[in-house]
Structure formats: C-alpha cells, structure tokens
N, C-alpha and C positions, 0 to 999 in steps of 0.2 A: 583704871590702871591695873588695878589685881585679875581681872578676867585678860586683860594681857598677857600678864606672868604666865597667867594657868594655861595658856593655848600655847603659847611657846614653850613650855613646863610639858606640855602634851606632845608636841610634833618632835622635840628631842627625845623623849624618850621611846614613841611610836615609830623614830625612824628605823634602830635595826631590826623589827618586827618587817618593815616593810622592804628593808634590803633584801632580809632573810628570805619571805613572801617568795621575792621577783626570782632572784635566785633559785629557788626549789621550782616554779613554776617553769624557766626558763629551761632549765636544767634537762629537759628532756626536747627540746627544742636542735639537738646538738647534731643530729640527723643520723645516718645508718651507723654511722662511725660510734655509735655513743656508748660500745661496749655490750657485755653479754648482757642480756635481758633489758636493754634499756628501750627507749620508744623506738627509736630505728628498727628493732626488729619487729616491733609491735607493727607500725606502718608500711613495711618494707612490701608485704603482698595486695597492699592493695591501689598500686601504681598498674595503668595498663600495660597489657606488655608491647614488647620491642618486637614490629614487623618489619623486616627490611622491606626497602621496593623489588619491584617487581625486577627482572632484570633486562626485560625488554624497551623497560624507559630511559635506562642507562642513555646518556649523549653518546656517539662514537666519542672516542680517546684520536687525539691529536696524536699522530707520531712526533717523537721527540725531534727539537732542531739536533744537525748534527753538531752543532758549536757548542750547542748547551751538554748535550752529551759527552763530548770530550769535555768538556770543562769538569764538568760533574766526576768523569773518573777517574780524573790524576789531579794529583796534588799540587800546590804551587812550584814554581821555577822547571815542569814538566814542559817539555818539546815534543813536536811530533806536528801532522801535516790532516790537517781537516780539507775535505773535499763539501765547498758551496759552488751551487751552478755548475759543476761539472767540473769547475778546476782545484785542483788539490792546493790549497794555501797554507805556508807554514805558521804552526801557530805556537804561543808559549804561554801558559797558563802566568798569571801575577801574582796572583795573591786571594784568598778565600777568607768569608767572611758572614757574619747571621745578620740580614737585614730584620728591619725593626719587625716587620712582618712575619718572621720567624725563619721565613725560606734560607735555603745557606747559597751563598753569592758566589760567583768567582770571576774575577778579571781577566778578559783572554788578550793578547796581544796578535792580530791578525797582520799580515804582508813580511814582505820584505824590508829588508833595513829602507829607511829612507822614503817607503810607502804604505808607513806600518798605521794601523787603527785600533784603537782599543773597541771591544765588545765586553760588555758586561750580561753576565747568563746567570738568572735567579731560578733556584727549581729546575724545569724544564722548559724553561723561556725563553729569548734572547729580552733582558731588560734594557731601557732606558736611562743612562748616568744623569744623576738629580741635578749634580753640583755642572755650573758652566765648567768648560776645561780639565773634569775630571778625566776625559779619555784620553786627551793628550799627553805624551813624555815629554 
C-alpha cells in the first residue's frame, strides 16, 4: 500500500516537469511563423526550391462560355442579351453566390417571358443546379 502512495506521490509531482518538458520541446515545432530567431528560420533553407513547369506542358485553356462570362461580369438583377449558337438570347443575371467549392456562382435567367430557363454559371463554367427544381421560377 505505501509503495502506492509513493508512485502516485511521484507521477503528481513529475507531471509539470513533464508539461513543462513537452511544451519547451514543442515550442519550436510552430513553423516559419515562429518569430525572429526561432526554428522556422533555422529550417526555412533547407526545403527544395520552388520550380515552376515547363510552360509547354500547360493544357490549352478552354475559352470562356459566353453565359458564364456575362454572368461573371455584372452583378445581380443585371439585363442585357448573350449570343449562344448564333442567336442573341436575352438574359438577366439572379443572384450570385460562393459554392461550397469556393468558386463564386451566379444564376442566369435565359429566354423570353414564358420560355425562360435558368443556367447556373460557377467560375468559368456553365454548372449543373444540385437541387431538383432549383432552375425553375
């Protein structure tokens, strides 16, 4: 029973030696950020460095749709007439928004009264509305 006492007598008293410990060890753990002369600068040189690619491996770049482009440049409750397949459709931007994905969203309203469709254009995309019946008014 007494050599009990004394081990529990020991690990209380050894614990803020070993808080202490983890903490001072840790403490340089904190990365570049960690202030003037601390590890961050001590390790900083000897990360490899940063080569871009080549520029020839580039993918061609997609031209922009022209829907997603008008959506992208004017703000909601914006008018004005997007030309797909050759015919100029008027359109009205809805409403703009940050999908989960980070890209910024905006709803376009395409036709005329009466044969109107919603598109939704994320980025430079034309996207897909998740929700059923989201496009509809």
């Amino acid at each position: 029973m007494a050599a009990w006492k004394t081990a529990a007598l020991w690990v209380t008293a050894a614990r803020p030696r070993v808080v202490l410990s983890a903490v001072l060890l840790l403490g340089g753990c904190a990365g570049p950020g960690a202030g003037p002369g601390g590890m961050g600068e001590l390790w900083s040189g000897l990360s490899a460095p940063q080569v871009p690619p080549p520029a020839g491996n580039q993918p061609p770049r997609r031209p922009m749709d022209p829907l997603a482009a008008f959506a992208m440049a004017h703000p909601p409750g914006h008018e004005g007439s997007v030309e797909i397949n050759g015919v100029a459709e008027p359109a009205r931007v809805l409403r703009a928004y940050h999908a989960a994905s980070g890209l910024e969203c905006r709803e376009v309203m395409l036709g005329r009264l009466g044969q109107e469709r919603a598109q939704l254009a994320c980025g430079q995309e034309l996207a897909q509305p998740l929700l059923l019946g989201s496009g509809r008014r």
